[in-house]
ROVEX-801229 format. One line per field, with one value per residue (C-alpha): x, y, z; residue number from 1; residue in one letter. Coordinates in Angstrom, 2 decimals. Layout:
% ROVEX-801229
east (X/...)
north (Y/...)
up (Z/...)
k (NUM/...)
r (A/...)
% end
This chain:
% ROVEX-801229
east (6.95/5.69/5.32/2.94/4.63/5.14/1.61/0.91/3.17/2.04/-1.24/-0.17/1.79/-1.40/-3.51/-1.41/-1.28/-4.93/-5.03/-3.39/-4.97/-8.69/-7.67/-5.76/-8.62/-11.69/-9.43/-9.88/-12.63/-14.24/-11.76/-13.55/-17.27/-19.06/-20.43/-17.66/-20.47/-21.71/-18.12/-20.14/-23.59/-21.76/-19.45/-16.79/-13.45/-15.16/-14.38/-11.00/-8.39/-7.62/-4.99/-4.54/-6.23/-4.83/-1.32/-2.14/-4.11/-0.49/0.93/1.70/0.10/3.55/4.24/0.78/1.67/4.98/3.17/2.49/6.44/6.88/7.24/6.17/7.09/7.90/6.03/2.53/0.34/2.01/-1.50/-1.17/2.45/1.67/-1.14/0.96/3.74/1.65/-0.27/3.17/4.55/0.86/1.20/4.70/4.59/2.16/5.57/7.46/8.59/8.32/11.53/12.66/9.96/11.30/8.47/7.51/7.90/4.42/4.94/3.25/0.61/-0.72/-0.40/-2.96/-5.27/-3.88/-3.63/-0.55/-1.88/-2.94/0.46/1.55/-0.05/-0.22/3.79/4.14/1.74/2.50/5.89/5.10/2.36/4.95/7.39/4.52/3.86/7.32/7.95/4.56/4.73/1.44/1.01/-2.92/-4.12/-7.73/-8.19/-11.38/-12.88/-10.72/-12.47/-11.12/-8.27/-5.44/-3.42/-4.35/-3.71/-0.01/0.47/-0.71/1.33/4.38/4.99/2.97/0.66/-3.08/-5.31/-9.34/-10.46/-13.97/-15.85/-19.34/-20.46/-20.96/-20.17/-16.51/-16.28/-17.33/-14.91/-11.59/-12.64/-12.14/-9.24/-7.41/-8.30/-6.59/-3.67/-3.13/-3.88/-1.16/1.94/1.17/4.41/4.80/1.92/0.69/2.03/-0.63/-4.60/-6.70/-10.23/-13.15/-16.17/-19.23/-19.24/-19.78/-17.99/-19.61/-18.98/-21.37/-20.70/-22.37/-20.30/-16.94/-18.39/-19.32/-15.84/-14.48/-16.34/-15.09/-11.70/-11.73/-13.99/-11.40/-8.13/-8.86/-8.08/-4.60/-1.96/0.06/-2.90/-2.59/1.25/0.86/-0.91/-3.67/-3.07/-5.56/-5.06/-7.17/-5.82/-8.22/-11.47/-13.75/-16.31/-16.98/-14.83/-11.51/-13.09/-14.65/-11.75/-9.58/-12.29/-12.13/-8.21/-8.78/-11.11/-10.25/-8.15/-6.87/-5.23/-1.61/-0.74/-3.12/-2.24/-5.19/-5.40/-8.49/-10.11/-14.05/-13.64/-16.80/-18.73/-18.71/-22.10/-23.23/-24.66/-26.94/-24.11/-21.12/-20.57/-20.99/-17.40/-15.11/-13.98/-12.97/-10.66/-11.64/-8.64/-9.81/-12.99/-11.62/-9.62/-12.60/-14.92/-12.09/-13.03/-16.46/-14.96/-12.57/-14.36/-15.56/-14.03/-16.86/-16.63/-19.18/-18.97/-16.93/-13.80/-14.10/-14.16/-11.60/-9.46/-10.21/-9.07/-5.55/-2.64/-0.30/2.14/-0.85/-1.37/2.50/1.77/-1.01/-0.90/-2.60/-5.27/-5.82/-6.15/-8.17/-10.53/-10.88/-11.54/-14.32/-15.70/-16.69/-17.33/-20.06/-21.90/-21.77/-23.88/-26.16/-26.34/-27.02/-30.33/-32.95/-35.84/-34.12/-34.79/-34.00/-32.73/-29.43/-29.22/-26.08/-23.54/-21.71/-23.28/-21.06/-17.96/-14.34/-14.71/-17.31/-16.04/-13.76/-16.69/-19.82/-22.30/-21.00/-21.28/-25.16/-25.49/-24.05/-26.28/-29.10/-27.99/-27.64/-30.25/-34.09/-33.41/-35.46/-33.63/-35.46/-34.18/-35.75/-32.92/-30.26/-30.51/-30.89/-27.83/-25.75/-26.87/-25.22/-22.05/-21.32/-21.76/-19.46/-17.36/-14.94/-14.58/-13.40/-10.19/-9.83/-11.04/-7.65/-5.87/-8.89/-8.24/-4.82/-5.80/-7.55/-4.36/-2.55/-5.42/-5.93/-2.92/-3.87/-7.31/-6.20/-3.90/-6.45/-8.38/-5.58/-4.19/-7.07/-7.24/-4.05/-4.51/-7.59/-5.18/-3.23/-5.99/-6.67/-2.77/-2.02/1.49/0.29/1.84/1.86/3.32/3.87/3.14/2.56/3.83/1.32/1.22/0.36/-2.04/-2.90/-4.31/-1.14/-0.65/-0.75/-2.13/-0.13/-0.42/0.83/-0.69/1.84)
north (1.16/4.77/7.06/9.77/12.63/9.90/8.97/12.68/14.05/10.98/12.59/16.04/14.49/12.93/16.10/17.31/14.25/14.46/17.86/17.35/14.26/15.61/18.80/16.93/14.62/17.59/19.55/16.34/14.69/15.01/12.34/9.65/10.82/8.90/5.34/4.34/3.34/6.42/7.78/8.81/9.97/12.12/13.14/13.13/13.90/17.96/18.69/17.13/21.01/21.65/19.73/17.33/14.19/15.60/15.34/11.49/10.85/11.29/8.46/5.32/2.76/1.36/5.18/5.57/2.24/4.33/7.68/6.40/5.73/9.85/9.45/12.88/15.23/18.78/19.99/18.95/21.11/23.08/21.91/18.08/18.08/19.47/16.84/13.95/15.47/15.75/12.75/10.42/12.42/11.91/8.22/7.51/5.26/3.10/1.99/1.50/-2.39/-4.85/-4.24/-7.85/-9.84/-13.71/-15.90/-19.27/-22.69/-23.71/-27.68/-29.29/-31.34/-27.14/-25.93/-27.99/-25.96/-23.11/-20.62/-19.22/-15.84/-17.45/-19.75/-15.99/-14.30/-17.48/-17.90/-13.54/-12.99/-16.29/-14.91/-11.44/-12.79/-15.57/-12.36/-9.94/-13.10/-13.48/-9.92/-9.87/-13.03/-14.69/-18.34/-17.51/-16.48/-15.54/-15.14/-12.97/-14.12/-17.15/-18.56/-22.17/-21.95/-21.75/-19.34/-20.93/-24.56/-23.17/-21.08/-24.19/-27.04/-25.14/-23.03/-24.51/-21.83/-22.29/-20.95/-20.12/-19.45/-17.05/-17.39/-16.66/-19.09/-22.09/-23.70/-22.75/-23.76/-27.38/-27.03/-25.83/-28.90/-31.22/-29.30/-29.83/-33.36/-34.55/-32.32/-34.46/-37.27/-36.45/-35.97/-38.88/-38.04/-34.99/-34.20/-30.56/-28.90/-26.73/-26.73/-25.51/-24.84/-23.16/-21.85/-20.39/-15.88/-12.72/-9.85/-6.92/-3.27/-3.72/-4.40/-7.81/-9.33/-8.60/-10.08/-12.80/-13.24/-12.73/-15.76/-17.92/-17.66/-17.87/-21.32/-22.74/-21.87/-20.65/-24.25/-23.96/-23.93/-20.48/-18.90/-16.47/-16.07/-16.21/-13.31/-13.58/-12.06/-11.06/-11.50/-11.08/-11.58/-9.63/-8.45/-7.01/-4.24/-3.07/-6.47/-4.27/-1.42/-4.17/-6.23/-2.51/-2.21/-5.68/-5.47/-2.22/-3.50/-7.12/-7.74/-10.25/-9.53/-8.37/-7.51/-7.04/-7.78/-6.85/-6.54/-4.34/-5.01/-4.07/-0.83/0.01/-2.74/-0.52/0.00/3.66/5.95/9.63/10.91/9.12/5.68/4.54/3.29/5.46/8.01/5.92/8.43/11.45/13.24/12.39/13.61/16.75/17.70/17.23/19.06/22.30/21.78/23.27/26.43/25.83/22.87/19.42/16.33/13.95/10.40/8.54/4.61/5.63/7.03/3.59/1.58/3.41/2.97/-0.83/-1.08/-2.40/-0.66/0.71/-2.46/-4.29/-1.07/-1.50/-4.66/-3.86/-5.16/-3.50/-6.13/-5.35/-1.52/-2.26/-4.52/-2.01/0.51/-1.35/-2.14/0.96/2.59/-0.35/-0.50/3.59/2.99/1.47/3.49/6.34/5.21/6.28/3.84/0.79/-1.67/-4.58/-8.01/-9.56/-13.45/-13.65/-11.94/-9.85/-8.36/-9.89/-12.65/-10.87/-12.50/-10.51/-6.91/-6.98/-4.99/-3.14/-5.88/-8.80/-7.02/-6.38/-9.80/-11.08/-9.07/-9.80/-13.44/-12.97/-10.26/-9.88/-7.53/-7.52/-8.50/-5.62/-3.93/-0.85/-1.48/-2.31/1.05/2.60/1.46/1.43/5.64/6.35/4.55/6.35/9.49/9.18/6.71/9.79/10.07/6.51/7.00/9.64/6.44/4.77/8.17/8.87/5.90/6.76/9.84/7.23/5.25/7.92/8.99/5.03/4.74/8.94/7.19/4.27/5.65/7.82/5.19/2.90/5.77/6.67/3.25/3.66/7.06/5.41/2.96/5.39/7.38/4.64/4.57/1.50/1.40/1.26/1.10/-0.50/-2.68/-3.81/-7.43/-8.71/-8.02/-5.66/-6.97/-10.25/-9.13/-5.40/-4.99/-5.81/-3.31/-4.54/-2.51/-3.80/-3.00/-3.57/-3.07/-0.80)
up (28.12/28.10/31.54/31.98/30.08/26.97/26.55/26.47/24.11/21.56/21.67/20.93/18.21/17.45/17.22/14.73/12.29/12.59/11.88/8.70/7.58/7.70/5.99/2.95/2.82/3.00/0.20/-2.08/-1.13/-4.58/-5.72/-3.69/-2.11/-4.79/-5.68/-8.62/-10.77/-10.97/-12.68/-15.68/-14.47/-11.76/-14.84/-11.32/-13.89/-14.36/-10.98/-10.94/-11.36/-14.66/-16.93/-14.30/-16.13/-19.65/-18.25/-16.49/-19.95/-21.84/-19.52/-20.80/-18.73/-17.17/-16.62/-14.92/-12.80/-10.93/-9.75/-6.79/-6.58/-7.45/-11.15/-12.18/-15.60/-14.32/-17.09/-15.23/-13.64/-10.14/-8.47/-9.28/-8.25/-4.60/-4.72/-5.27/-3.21/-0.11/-0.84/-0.74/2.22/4.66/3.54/3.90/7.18/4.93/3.42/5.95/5.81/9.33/11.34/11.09/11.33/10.39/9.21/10.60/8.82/9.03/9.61/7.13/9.24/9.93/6.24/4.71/2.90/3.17/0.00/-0.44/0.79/3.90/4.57/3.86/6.60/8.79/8.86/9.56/12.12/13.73/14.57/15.23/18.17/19.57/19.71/21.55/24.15/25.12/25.92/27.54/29.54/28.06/27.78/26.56/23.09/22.72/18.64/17.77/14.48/14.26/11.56/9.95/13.05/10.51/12.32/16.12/14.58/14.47/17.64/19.52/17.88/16.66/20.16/22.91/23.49/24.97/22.50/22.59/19.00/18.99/15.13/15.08/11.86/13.47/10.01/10.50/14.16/12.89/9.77/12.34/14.76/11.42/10.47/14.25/14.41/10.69/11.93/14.80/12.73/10.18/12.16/14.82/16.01/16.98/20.04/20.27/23.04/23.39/23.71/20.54/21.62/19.44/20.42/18.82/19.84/18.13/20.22/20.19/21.43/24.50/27.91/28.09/25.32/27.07/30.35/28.42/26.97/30.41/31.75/28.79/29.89/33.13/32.65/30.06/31.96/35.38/36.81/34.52/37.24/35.27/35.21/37.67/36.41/33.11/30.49/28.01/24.66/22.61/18.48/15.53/11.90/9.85/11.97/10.01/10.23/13.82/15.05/15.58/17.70/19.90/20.51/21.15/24.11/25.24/25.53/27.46/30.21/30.52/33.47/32.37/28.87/28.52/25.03/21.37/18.42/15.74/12.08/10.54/6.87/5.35/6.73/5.24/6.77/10.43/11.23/10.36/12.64/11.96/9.51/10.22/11.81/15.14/16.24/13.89/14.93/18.05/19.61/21.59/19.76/15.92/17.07/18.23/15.08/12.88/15.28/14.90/11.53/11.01/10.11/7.70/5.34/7.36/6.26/6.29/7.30/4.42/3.37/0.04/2.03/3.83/0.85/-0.93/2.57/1.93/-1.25/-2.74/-2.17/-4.68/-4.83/-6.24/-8.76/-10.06/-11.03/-13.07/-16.87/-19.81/-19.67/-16.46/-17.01/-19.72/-18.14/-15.16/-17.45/-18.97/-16.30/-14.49/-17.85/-18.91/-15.47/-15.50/-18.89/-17.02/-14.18/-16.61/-17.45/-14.89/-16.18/-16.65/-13.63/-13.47/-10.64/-11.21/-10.60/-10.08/-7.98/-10.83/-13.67/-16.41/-16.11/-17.12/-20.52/-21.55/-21.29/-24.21/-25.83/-25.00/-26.67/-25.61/-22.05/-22.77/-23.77/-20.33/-18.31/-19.94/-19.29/-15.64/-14.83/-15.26/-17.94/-21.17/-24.19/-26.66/-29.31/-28.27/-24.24/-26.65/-28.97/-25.81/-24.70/-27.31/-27.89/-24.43/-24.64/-27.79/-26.28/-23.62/-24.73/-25.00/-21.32/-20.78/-21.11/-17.57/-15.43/-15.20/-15.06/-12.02/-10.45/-10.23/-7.67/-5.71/-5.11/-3.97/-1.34/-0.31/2.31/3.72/4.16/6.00/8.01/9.49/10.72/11.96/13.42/15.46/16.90/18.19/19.60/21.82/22.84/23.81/25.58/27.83/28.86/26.86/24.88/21.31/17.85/14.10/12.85/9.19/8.75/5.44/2.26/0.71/-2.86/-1.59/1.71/1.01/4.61/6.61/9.13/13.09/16.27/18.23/22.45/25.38/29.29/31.31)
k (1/2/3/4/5/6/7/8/9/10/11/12/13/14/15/16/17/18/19/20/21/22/23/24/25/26/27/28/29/30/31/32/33/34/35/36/37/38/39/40/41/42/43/44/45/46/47/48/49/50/51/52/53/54/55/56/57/58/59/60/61/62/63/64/65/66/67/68/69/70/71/72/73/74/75/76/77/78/79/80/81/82/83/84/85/86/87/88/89/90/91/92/93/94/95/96/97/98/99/100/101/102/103/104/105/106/107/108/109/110/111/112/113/114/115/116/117/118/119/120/121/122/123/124/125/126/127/128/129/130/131/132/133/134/135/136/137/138/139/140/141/142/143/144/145/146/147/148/149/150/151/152/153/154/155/156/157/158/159/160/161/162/163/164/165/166/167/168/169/170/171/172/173/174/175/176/177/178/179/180/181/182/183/184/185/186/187/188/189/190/191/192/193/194/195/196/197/198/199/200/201/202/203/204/205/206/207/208/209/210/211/212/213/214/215/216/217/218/219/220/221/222/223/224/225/226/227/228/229/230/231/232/233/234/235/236/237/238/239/240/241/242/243/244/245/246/247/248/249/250/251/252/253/254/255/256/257/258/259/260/261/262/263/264/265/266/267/268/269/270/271/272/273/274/275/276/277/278/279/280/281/282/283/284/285/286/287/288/289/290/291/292/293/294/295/296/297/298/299/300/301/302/303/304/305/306/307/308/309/310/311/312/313/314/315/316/317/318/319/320/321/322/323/324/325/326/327/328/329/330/331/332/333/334/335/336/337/338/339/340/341/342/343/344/345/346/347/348/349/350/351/352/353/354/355/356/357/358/359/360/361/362/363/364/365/366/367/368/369/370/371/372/373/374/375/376/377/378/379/380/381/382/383/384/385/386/387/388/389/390/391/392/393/394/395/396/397/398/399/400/401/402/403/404/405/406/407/408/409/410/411/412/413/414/415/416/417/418/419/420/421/422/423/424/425/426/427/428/429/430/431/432/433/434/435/436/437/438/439/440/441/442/443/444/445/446/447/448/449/450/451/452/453/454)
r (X/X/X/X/X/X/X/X/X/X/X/X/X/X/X/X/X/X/X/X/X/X/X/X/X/X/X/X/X/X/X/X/X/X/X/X/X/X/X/X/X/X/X/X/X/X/X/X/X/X/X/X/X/X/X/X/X/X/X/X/X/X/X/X/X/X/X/X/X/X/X/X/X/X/X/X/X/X/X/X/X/X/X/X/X/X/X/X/X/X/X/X/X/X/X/X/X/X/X/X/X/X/X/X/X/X/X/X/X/X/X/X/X/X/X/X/X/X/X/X/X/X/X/X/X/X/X/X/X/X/X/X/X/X/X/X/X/X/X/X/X/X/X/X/X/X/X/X/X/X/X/X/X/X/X/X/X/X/X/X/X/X/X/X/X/X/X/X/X/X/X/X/X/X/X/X/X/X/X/X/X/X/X/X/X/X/X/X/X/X/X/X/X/X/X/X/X/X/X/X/X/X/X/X/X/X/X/X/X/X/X/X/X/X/X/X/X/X/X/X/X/X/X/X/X/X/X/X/X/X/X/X/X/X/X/X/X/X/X/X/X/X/X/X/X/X/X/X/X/X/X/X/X/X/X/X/X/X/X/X/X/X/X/X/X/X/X/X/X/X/X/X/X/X/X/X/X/X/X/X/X/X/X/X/X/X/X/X/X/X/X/X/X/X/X/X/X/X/X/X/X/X/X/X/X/X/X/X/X/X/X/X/X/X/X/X/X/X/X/X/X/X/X/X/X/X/X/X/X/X/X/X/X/X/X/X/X/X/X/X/X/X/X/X/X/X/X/X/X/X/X/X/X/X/X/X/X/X/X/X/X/X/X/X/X/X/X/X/X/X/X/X/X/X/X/X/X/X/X/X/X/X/X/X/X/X/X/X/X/X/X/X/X/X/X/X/X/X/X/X/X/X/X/X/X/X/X/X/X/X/X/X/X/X/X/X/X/X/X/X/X/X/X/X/X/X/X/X/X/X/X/X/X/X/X/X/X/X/X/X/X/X/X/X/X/X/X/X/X/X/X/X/X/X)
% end
């Protein structure tokens, strides 16, 4: 555990990783501040330096799948090598691996529809959180945004512990009920050791909420003779939006909570606020490197630098095939078409535009839409249409070479924002790191605040 002096000397530290962040990210913010389909209406690869997307454009697509692993030709531009350079070295704890984490063999009675991403995550986290108890002391496991109960199904039958599951969609407190009662029902013989409850609550970043969740446990295990001996952790495998910086605040006050253990995804989903958003920054010391910023060029917090933070990381982008490029490729380039025409309006009907099988070429893809949209099907649209993507069908092949430069800025993005959570921890005297969970290529947002009450 951390003493005085520690806590402030990892804030310091913090300053200074902030420092750098915001100024990387301000220098290259071009690279992301935009709505993707607007690639081609922005026309976003002319303010890209010069002879950086000629030298990516010469890459073959396996060779354009290993920048992010420091493939480089020394021949390239001096100004895209310093990019990548300090784009890899701002990122580099994003690659760090778990220090040992051994997953759990998730019994089979508890696996049940699982996906293999889930048994994935499930089996990982399940260990890391029985590890975090032990040292903590906790017998109690409050999980925020439990959803179907996969993970709490498992910390209460396969170690014993007393778990309260929070979901807000009543729908999936019904479906986790079913779920506990054909788990019992399939392994008759081996009883659950521990209590699985679920109840209907949406934290939020207020007061009353977290009095609210206060009085929850207290009426569920206050009677529980370890109670008063015995810790609560509080977990959360994926909380999205604004659901991370409430539970951080929860942990903080509660009395009653020992150790954290949170994963973040939707970034973007936090609820914006006047120019930024209302809960990120969440640290006083984030806040303070951007405000020393004014003068120099502001790094501006908007919805696409969230998005982009959200998005996969570059494991999933070395695994990318030609068809996949390919299809990527066509598909920001065909909705930019779109987007390029100021007077056509029209409702889609369906969630996406077009299915995948339909963007093998620029008609079929017109077809599709007008399928699934309230589109017109004129000849007068079409000729429209079909003018602009010859015009710039010249510039589709900088979007995989573009997307590229997003890769390298995703894990700089992200770690800004996990970082911050942990310097609030921090702020409010709580021993806080992260920790890497998952295996990216299979759960791209697998990093862990993890905390602990001094």
């Amino acid at each position: 555990m951390l003493d005085a002096a520690q806590f402030d000397v990892k804030l310091l530290d913090y300053r200074v990783v902030f420092g750098e962040l915001t100024l990387f990210l301000a220098k290259y913010d071009f690279l992301f501040n935009f709505k993707v389909t607007e690639f081609l209406r922005r026309r976003v690869w002319e303010k890209v330096p010069e002879g950086w997307l000629d030298a990516l454009s010469e890459l073959s697509f396996e060779e354009l799948n290993e920048v992010p692993y420091g493939f480089t030709k020394e021949y390239w531009p001096q100004s895209l090598l310093t990019f990548l350079s300090d784009a890899l070295k701002l990122s580099s704890f994003h690659f760090a691996k778990g220090d040992g984490i051994c997953p759990l063999e998730v019994v089979e009675s508890c696996r049940f529809g699982m996906s293999p991403k889930k048994l994935h995550e499930v089996s990982h986290l399940a260990s890391l959180i029985n590890s975090v108890c032990i040292k903590s002391n906790c017998k109690y496991i409050v999980d925020i945004g439990s959803g179907l109960g996969y993970l709490d199904l498992v910390l209460c039958k396969q170690f014993g512990y007393e778990v309260l599951g929070l979901e807000n969609q009543k729908l999936r407190v019904s479906v986790a009920s079913k779920r506990t009662t054909i788990a019992k029902k399939k392994d008759r013989n081996d009883c659950m050791s521990g209590t699985f409850t679920q109840r209907q609550f949406e934290l939020t970043n207020n007061e009353e909420s977290i009095i609210q969740l206060e009085q929850l446990i207290n009426e569920l295990w206050s009677c529980d003779a370890d109670f008063n001996v015995k810790g609560v952790c509080l977990i959360g495998l994926h909380c999205c939006g604004d659901l991370t910086p409430a539970a951080l605040r929860a942990f903080s006050i509660l009395s009653r909570t020992k150790c954290l253990v949170c994963l973040s995804c939707c970034y973007h989903r936090m609820e914006p606020a006047g120019e930024g958003f209302l809960h990120f920054p969440l640290s006083s010391t984030l806040k303070e490197a951007m405000s020393e910023m004014e003068s120099t060029g502001r790094f501006e917090v908007t919805k696409y630098a969230l998005r982009l933070a959200a998005q996969d990381t570059r494991s999933r982008w070395r695994k990318q095939t030609t068809s996949d490029h390919m299809f990527h490729t066509h598909s920001v380039a065909y909705r930019g078409i779109f987007e390029l025409n100021d007077d056509l309006s029209f409702m889609k009907q369906k969630r996406k535009l077009a299915r995948r099988r339909e963007h093998h070429n620029f008609e079929s893809y017109i077809d599709e839409v007008i399928k699934r949209t309230s589109l017109s099907d004129s000849e007068s649209v079409r000729n429209r249409l079909l003018r602009l993507y010859n015009e710039h069908q010249r510039h589709f092949m900088f979007i995989e070479p573009f997307t590229l430069l997003q890769v390298m800025l995703q894990p700089v993005l992200e770690r800004l924002i996990i970082e911050d959570r942990v310097a609030f921890l921090l702020q409010q005297r709580l021993d806080a790191s992260i920790q890497a969970v998952f295996d990216d290529s299979i759960s791209p947002r697998n990093f862990a605040v993890v905390a602990f009450k001094v």
